[in-house]
N, C-alpha and C positions, 0 to 999 in steps of 0.2 A: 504494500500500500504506500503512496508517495502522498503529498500533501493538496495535490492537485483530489485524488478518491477522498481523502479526508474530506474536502468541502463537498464533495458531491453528498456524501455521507451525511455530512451536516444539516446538508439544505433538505436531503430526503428527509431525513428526522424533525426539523423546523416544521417541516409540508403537515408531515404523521402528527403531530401534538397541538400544534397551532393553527394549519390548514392553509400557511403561507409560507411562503420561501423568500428567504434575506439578499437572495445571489439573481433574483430575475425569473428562474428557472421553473416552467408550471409543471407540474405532475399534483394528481389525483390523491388523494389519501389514502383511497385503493394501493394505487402503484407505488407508492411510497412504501407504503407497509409489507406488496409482496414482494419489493426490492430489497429490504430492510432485514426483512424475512429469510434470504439468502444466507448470511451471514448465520446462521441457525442451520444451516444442510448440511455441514461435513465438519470432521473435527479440525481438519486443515484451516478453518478459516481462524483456530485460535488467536496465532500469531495479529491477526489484523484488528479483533476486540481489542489486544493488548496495546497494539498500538493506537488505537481510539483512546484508547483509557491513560493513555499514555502524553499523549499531545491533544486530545481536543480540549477547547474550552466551552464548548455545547457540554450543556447540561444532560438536554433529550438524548446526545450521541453518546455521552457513556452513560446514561441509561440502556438504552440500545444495546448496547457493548456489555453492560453488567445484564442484561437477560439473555443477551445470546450465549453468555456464557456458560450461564447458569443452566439452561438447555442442554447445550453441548458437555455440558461435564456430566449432566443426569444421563442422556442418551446414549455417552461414548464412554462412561466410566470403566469399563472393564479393557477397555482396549491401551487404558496408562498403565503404564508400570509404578509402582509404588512412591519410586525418586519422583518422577513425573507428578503424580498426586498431590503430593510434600509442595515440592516446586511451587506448582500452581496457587496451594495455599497459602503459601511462606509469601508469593507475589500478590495476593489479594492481602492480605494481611499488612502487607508492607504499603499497601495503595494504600489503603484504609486510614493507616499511621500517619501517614505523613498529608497526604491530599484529605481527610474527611472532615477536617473542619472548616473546609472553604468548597464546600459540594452541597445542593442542595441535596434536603432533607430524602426526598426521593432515590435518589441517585446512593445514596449512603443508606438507606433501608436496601434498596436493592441487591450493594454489594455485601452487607451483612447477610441478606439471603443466600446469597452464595456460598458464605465460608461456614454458614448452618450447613451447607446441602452437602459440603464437601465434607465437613466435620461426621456427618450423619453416614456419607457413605463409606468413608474411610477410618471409621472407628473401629474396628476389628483388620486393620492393614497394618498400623501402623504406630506406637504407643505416642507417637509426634500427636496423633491428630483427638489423641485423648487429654495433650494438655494444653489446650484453647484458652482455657480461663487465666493461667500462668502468661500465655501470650496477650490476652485483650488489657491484661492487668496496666503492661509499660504504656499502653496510651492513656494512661491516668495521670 
């Protein structure tokens, strides 16, 4: 993803929540959403959530990004390996830290849903993902 799909990204998301786009650009709220929706079909699109969640400053786009992931780690969960698991939680968890007090309230429920879902599936993987509360504790 380069920064050029980011705004495209953006603007779909703008279109999806608000029913307007900031870049000119018209699409449907249909097409928005089934475009959006893409980003939820294959586990390969991880990398490009991260990097939403990584450089936008749309609110709706890591939104977008914090459910597509959360999808993706529910639907794909058996196909990570353990490290992989870990990984991904240690990365939302680090998002969380550092980015959730300047994210709306939305977008920080969202990604707390994630590190529930990942905690939930990975509680018999790994004794990392049995000590969550140790970890939620440092952002105090």
């Amino acid at each position: 993803m380069d920064e050029a799909q980011l705004a495209q990204v953006e603007s779909l998301c703008e279109t999806l929540y608000t029913g307007t786009s900031s870049n000119g650009e018209s699409y449907s709220r249909e097409e928005a959403q089934s475009r959006l929706l893409s980003l939820q079909s294959n586990a390969s699109f991880i990398p490009q959530c991260q990097y939403i969640l990584d450089r936008s400053k749309s609110q709706y786009a890591l939104l977008v990004a914090s459910n597509s992931l959360t999808e993706l780690i529910t639907t794909h969960w058996n196909n990570f390996t353990i490290a992989q698991r870990i990984d991904i939680r240690n990365y939302v968890l680090g998002y969380l830290a550092n980015n959730g007090p300047t994210l709306q309230d939305f977008v920080t429920l969202s990604l707390i849903k994630l590190v529930c879902r990942i905690t939930k599936l990975g509680w018999f993987d790994d004794p990392t993902h049995r000590e969550l509360t140790e970890d939620v504790t440092k952002f105090l």
